[in-house]
C-alpha positions as CSV (number, residue, x, y, z in Angstrom):
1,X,0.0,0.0,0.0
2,X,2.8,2.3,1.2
3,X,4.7,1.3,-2.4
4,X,1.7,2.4,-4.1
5,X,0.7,5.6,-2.6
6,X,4.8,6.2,-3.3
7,X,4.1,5.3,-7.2
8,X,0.6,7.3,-7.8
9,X,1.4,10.4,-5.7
10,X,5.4,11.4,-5.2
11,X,6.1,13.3,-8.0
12,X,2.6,15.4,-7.4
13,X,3.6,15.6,-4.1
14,X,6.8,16.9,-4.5
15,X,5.7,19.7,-6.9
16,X,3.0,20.5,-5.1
17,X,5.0,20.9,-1.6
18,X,2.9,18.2,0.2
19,X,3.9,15.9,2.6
20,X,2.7,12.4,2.6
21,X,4.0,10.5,5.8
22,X,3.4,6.8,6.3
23,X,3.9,4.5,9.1
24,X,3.7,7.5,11.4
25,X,3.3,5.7,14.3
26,X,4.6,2.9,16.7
27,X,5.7,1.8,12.9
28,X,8.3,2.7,12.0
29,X,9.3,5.8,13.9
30,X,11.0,4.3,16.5
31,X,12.7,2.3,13.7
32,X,13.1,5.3,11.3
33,X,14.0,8.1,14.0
34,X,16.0,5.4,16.2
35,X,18.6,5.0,13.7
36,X,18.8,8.1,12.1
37,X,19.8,9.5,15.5
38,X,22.5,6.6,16.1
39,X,23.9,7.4,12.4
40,X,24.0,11.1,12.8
41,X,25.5,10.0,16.3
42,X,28.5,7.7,15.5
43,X,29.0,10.4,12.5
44,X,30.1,13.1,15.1
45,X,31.9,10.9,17.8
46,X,33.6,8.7,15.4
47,X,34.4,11.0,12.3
48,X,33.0,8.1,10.3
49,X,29.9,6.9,8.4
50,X,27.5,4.4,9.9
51,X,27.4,1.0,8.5
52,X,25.3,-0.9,10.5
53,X,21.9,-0.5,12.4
54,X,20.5,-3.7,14.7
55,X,17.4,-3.3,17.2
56,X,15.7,-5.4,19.4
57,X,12.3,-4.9,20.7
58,X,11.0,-5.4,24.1
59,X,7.0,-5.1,24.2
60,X,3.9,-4.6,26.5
61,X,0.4,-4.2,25.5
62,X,-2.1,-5.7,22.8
63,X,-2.9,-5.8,19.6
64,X,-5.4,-3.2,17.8
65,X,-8.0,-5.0,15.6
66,X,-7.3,-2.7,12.9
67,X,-3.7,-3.8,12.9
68,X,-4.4,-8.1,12.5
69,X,-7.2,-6.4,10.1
70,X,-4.3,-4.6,8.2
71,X,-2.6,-8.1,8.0
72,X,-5.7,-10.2,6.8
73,X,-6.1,-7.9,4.3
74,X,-2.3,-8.1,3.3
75,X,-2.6,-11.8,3.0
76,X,-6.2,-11.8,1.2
77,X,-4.8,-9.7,-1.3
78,X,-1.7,-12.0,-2.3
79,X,0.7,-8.7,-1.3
80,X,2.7,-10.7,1.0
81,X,5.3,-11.9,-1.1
82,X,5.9,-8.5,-1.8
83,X,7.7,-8.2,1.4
84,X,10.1,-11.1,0.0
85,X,11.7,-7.7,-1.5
86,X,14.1,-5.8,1.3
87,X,14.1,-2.7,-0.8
88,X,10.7,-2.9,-1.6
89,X,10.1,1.3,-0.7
90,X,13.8,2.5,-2.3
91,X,13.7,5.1,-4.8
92,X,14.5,3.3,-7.9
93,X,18.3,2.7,-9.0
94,X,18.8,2.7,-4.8
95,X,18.8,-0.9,-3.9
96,X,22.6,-3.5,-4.0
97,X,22.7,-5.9,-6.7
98,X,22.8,-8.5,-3.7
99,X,19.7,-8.4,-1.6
100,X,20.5,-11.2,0.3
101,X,22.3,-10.0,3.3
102,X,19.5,-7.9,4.2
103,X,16.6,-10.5,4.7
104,X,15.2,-10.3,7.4
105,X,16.5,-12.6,10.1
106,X,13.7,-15.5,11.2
107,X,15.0,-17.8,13.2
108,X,16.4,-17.5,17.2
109,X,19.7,-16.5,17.5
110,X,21.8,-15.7,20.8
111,X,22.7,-12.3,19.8
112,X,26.0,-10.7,21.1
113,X,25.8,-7.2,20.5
114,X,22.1,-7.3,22.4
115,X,23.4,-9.6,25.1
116,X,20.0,-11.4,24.9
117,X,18.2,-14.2,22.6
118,X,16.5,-13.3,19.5
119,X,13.4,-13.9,17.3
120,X,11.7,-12.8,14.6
121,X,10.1,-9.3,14.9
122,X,6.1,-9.2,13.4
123,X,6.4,-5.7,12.3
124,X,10.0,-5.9,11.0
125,X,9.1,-6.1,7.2
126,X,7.3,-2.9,7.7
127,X,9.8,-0.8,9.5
128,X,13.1,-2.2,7.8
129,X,11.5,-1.2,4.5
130,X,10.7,2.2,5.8
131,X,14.3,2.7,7.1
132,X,16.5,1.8,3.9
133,X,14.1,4.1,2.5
134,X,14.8,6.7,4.6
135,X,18.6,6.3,4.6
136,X,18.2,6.6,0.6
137,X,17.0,9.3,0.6
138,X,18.9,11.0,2.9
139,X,21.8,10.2,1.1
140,X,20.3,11.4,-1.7
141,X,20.4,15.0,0.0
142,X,23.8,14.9,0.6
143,X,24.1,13.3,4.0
144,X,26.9,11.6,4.6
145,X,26.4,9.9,7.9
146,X,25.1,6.1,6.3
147,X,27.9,3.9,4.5
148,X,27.5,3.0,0.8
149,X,26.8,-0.6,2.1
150,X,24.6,0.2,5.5
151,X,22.3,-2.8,6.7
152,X,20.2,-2.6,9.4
153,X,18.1,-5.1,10.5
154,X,15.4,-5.9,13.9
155,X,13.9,-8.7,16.5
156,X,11.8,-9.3,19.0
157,X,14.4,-9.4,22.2
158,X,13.1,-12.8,24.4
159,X,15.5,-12.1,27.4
160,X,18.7,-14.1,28.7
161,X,18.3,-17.3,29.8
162,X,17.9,-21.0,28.7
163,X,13.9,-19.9,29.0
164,X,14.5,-16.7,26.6
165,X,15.8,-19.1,24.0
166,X,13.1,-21.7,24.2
167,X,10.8,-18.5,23.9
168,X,12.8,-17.9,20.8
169,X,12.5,-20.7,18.9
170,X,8.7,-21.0,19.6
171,X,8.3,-17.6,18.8
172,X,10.5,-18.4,15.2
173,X,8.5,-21.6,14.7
174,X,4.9,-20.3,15.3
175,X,5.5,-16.9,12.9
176,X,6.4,-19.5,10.3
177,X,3.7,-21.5,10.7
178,X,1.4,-18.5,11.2
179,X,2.8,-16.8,7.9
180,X,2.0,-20.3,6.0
181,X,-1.6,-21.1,7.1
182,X,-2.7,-17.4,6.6
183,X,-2.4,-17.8,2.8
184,X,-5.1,-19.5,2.9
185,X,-8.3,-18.1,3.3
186,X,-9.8,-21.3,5.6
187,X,-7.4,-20.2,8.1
188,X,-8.0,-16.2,7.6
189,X,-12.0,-16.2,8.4
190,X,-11.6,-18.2,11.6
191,X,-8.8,-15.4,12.7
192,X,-10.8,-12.6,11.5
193,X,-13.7,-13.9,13.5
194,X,-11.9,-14.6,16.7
195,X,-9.4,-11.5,16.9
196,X,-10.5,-7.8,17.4
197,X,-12.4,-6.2,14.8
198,X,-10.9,-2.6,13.5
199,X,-12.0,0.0,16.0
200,X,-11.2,-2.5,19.1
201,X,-8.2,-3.8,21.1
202,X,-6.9,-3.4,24.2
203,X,-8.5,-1.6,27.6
204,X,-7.6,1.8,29.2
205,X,-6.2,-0.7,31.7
206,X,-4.1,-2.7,29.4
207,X,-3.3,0.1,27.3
208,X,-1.8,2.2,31.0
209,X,0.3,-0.9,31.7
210,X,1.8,-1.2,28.4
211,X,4.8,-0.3,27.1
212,X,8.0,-0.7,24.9
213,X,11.9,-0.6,24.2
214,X,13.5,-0.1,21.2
215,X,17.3,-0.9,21.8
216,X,19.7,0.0,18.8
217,X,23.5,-1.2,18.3
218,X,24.9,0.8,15.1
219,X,28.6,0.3,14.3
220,X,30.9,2.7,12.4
221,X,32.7,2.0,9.3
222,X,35.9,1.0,10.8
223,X,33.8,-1.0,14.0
224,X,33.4,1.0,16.7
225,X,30.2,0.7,18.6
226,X,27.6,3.1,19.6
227,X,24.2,2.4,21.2
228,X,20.6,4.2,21.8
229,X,17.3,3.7,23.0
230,X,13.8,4.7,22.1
231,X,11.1,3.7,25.0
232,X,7.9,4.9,25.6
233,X,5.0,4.0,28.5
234,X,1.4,3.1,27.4
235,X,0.5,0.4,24.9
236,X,2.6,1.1,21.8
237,X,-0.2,0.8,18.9
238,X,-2.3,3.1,20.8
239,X,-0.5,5.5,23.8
240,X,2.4,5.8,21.8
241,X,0.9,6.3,18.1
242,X,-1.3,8.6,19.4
243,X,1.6,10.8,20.6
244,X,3.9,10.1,17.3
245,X,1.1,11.1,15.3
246,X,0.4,14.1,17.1
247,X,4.5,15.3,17.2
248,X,4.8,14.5,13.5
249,X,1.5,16.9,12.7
250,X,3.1,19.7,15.3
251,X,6.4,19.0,13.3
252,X,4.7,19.7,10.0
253,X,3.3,22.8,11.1
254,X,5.7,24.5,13.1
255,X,9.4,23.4,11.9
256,X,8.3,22.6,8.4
257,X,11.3,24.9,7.1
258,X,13.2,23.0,8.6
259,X,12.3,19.8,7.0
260,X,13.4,17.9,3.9
């Protein structure tokens, strides 16, 4: 959808002066805003570009109907293969001749740089689209702070110990099979009918106790190490959207000289 609105409205957009913004919420600005800050950061301690970007998520809270709605309709409309494509939002002429290592990672994996076990993140073929976009077109502008070969990549982070990892590889082996019996639409209408509709989710309750962490790793182009957070309190797909979509509408009215 995002790749569409990109193909049918950019180049009115951009002569027109509007701004279309996307995945202005939980996704992807942590994502997005959480590396850009890291790059810009190793950039001025180091001296050096930024060529690579990992984050692990830590999350509280429950899903929105509209957001497994979202999903359905991804699957019902045969889209998802199109998120086999890691550059699937890059400006054309943007992506590497080899896409391969920057597939998203899902299986477990005991992760050093995290110091914590691994899976695969749901909402990681959104946001990692979203960010190499981003980073293309920054550099398009002349910023100098993403190496020509910068990955980044993101997980769900399960915790430490020999209970994290089982978590892991359930986690990994459940999104698999998940991702394989919702191409079918036997499987779809049962999940439609038992999740959320659009509209509901979580309580006031739920939504007060919920939470998240974004933890980013970003080496420089010679190695050195840099790291940031992004955290927030309240349920991410509704206290934290709201508050992302709010700044980003603020943003666009009151420091829109000062954006690209």
């Amino acid at each position: 959808w995002v790749r569409d609105l990109i193909h049918r409205h950019d180049a009115a957009a951009r002569a027109s002066g509007t701004r279309i913004v996307p995945c202005c919420g939980f996704d992807s600005v942590p994502s997005d805003l959480g590396t850009w800050v890291l790059a810009h950061e190793i950039r001025e301690r180091f001296g050096e570009p930024c060529r690579e970007v990992t984050s692990a998520f830590s999350l509280r809270g429950g899903f929105n109907g509209g957001t497994i709605a979202s999903l359905l309709n991804v699957m019902a409309e045969g889209e998802f293969d199109a998120f086999a494509d890691p550059f699937l939002l890059n400006p054309p002429g943007t992506a590497p001749a080899d896409t391969a290592p920057h597939r998203d990672p899902v299986g477990p994996r005991r992760d050093g740089d995290h110091r914590a076990w691994l899976g695969p993140f749901l909402m990681a073929p959104i946001n990692t689209r979203v960010v190499r976009r981003t980073v293309a077109l920054a550099t398009a502008r002349g910023d100098t702070a993403f190496a020509a070969d910068f990955r980044y990549a993101e997980s769900m982070r399960l915790g430490r110990g020999a209970r994290a990892g089982a978590m892991a590889w359930a986690l990994s082996a459940g999104m698999a099979a998940t991702t394989f019996a919702l191409r079918f639409a036997a499987a779809r209408r049962p999940a439609a009918r038992w999740s959320p509709a659009p509209g509901e989710g979580p309580t006031e309750a739920q939504m007060d106790r919920g939470g998240f962490r974004c933890e980013l790793v970003g080496r420089s182009a010679s190695g050195r190490v840099s790291r940031a957070r992004v955290s927030a309190q309240g349920g991410p797909g509704d206290r934290a959207t709201t508050v992302f979509v709010c700044e980003g509408a603020l943003a666009l009215v009151r420091n829109l000289g000062a954006l690209p």
